[in-house]
C-alpha positions in Angstrom: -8.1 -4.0 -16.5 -6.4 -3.9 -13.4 -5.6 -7.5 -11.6 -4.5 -8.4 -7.7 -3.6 -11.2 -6.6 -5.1 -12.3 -3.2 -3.6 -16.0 -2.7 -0.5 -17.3 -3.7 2.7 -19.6 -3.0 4.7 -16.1 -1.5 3.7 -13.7 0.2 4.0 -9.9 -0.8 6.2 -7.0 0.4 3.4 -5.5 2.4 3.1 -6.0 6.4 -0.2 -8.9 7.1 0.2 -10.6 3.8 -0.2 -14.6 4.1 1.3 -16.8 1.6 0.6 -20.4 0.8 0.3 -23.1 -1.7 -2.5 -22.0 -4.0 -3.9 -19.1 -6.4 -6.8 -16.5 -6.3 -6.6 -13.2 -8.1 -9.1 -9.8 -8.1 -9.6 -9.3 -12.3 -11.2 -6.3 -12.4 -12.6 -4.6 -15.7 -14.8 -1.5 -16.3 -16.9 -2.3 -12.9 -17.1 -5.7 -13.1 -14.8 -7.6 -10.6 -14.4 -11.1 -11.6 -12.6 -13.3 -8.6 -10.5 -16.0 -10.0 -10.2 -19.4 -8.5 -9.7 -19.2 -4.0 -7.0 -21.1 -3.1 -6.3 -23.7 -0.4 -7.6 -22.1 3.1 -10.0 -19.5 3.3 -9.1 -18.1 6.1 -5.8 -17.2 4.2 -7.7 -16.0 1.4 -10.3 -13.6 3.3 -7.7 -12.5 5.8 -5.7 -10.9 2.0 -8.6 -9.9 1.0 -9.4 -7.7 3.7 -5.9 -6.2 3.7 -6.3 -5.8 0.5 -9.4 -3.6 1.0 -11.2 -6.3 -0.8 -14.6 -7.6 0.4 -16.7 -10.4 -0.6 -19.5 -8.7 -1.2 -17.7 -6.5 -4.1 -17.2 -9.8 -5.8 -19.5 -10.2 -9.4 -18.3 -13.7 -10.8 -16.2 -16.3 -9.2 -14.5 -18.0 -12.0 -12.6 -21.4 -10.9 -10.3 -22.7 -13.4 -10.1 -26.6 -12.2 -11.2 -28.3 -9.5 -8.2 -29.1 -7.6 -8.1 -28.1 -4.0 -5.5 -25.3 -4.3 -7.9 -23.7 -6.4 -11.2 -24.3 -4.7 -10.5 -24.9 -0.8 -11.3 -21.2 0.1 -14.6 -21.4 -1.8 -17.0 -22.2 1.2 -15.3 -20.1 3.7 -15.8 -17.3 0.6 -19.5 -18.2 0.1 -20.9 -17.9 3.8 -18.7 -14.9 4.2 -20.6 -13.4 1.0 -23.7 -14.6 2.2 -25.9 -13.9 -0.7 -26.0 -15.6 -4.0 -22.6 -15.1 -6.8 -22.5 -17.0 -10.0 -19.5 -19.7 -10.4 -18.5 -20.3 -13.6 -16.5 -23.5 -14.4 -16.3 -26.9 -16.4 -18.8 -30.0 -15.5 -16.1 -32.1 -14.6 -14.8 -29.7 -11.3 -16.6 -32.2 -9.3 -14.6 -35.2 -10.5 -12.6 -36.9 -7.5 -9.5 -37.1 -8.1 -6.1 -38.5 -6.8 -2.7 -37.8 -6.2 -0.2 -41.0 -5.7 3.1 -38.7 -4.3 4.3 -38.5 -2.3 1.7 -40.5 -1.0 -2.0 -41.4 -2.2 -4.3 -38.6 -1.3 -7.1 -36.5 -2.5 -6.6 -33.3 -4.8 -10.1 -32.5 -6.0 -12.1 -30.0 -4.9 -13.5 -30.6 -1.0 -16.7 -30.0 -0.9 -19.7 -31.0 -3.0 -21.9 -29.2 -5.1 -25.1 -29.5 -3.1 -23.2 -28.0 -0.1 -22.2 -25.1 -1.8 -25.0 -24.3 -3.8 -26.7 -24.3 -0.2 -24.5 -21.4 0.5 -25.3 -19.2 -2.5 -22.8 -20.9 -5.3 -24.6 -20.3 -8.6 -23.0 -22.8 -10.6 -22.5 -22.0 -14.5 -21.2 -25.2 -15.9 -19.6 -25.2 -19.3 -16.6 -26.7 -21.3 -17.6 -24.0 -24.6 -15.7 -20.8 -24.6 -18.8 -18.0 -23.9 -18.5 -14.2 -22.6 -20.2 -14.2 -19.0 -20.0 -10.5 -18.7 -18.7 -7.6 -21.4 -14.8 -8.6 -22.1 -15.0 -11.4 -20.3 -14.4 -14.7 -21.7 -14.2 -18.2 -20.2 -11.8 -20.0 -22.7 -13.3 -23.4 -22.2 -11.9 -26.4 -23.3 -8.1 -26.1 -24.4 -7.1 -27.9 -26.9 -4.1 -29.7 -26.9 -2.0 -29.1 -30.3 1.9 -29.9 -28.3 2.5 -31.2 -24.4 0.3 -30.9 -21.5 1.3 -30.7 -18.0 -1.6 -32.9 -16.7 -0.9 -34.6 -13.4 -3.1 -37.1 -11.0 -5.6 -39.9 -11.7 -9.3 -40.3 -11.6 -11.5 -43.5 -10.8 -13.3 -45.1 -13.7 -15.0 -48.1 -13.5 -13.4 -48.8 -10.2 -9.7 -48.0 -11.6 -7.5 -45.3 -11.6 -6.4 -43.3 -15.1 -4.6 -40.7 -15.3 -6.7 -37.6 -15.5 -6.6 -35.5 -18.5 -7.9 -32.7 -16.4 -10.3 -31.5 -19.1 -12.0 -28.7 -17.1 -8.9 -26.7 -17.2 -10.0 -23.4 -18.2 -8.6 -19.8 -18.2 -10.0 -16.3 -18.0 -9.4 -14.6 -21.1 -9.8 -10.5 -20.4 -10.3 -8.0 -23.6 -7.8 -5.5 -23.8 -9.5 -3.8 -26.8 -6.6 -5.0 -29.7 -5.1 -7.8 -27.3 -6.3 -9.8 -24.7 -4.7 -10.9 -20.9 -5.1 -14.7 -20.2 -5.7 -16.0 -16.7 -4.4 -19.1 -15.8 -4.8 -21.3 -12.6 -2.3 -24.2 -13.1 -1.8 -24.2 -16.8 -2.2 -28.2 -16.6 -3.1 -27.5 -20.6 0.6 -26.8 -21.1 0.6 -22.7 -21.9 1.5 -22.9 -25.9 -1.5 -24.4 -26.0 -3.5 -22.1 -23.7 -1.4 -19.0 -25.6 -2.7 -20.6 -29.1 -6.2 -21.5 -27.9 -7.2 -17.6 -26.6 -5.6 -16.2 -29.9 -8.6 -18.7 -31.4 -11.1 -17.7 -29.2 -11.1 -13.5 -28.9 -9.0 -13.5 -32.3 -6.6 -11.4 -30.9 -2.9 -11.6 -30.2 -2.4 -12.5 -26.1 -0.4 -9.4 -24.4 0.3 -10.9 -21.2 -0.5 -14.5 -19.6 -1.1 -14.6 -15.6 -1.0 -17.2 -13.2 0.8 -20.5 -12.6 2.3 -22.2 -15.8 3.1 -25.7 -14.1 6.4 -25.9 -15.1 7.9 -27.4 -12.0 10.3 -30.0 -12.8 9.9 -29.4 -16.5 12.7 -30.6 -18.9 14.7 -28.0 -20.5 13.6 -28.8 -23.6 10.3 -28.1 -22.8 11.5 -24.4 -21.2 13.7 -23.8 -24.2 10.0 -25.0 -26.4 8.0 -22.2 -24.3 10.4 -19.2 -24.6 11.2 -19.7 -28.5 7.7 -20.4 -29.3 5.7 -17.7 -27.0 4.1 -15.0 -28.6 2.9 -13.0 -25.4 4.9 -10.0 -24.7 4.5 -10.6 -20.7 4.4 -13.9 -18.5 3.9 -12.9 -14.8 4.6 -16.6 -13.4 3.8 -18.1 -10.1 2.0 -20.7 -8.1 3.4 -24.4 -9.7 5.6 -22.8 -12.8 8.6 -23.7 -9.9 11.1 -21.7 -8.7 14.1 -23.2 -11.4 11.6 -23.1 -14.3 11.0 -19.2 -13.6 14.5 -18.8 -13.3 15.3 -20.7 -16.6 12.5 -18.6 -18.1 13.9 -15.2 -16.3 17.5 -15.6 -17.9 16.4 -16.3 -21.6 13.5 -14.0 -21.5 14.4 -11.3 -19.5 12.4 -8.4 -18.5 9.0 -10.7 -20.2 8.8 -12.4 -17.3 8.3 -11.3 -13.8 7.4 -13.5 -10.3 3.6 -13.3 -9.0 3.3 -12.4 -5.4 0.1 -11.6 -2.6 -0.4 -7.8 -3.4 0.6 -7.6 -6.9 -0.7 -5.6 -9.1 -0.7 -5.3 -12.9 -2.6 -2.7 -14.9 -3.1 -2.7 -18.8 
């Protein structure tokens, strides 16, 4: 497995690297390249990728693990850039609209609608069941929540607003052969119970989890909860775990933990 990551809050240490609020990472295992969630702006997102030597068209699966716009605003520049067909697999409720109230009231979901981007080649695979979509390739479905969540925003129901569960938050769970690497977006299914949930699914312990844990502003009994009770022997943290919650984190667990950046890579 080898995984790069194309969009995130910093940029990297390599010359025409963008950074911005959002995720998207390259996942790429025995041929198959699996691109994972496009963050905010596509035109940050394809502008990395072609640094990166990536193109669009090398591009097998988009997985998108919610449906909130840091994780699905580059999709439709991505799509007519492709222009041809790619499976998308994600949840049924990406669609949902959804709302932020701070700072301010404002939309989060994702910004575009289904039709539009189905028009330009999205191959939608909708499903909240963990299933393998391509050899060692897992969509983890559903997460169960055993302990605390880091669910944020509200959704409309009847006219209303509830706070959203977000249900649809999903990661990528990749086969390592006697462990598996977990791929997170936000991590909105707090990551013990993300960490817990792939160990169900592939039946194997979790090696390394990836991605953004959103920790930001977590109590420190909740970061004290996560490093005690963490199994996996490497947590490469970015996007919304917060820059105090990594450095909590960094102190107790040392050398386990290292900070996601454009152009990373890690290898297993």
């Amino acid at each position: 497995m080898k995984l790069t990551i194309l969009y995130e809050n910093h940029s990297g240490f390599k010359k025409g690297l963008l950074g911005g609020h959002g995720f998207s990472a390259l996942v790429e295992l025995d041929g198959v390249n699996v691109l994972v969630d496009t963050g905010t702006d596509g035109r940050v997102l394809l502008s990395n990728m072609g640094e990166l030597g990536v193109g669009p068209g090398d591009i097998d699966y988009v997985f998108i693990t919610h449906g909130h716009y840091d994780h699905t605003g580059g999709l439709k520049d991505f799509l007519k850039a492709r222009g041809r067909p790619v499976k998308v697999i994600a949840h049924p409720e990406i669609f949902r609209r959804r709302v932020a109230l701070k700072p301010h009231r404002r939309e989060i979901g994702i910004p575009f609608t289904k039709e539009e981007l189905e028009e330009l080649g999205a191959e939608f695979v909708l499903n909240g069941k963990p299933f393998e979509f391509a050899p060692g390739l897992w969509s983890s479905g559903e997460i169960a929540r055993r302990t605390w969540d880091r669910a944020v925003g509200y959704v409309e129901e009847e006219e209303r607003l509830v706070k959203d569960a977000v249900p649809d938050d999903m990661t990528l769970i990749v086969d390592l052969g006697e462990k598996v690497a977990v791929v997170t977006g936000c991590g909105h299914s707090g990551v013990l119970n993300i960490a817990w949930h792939a160990e169900d699914v592939a039946g194997k312990p979790v090696k390394a989890l990836i991605g953004g844990f959103h920790l930001i502003g977590a109590k420190r009994d909740i970061l004290d909860e996560v490093a005690e009770e963490i199994d996996a022997e490497k947590l490469y943290a970015g996007h919304c775990t917060g820059v105090d919650s990594y450095a909590y984190l960094k102190a107790k667990l040392g050398e386990r933990v290292e900070h996601l950046h454009v152009g990373k890579t890690i290898e297993f």
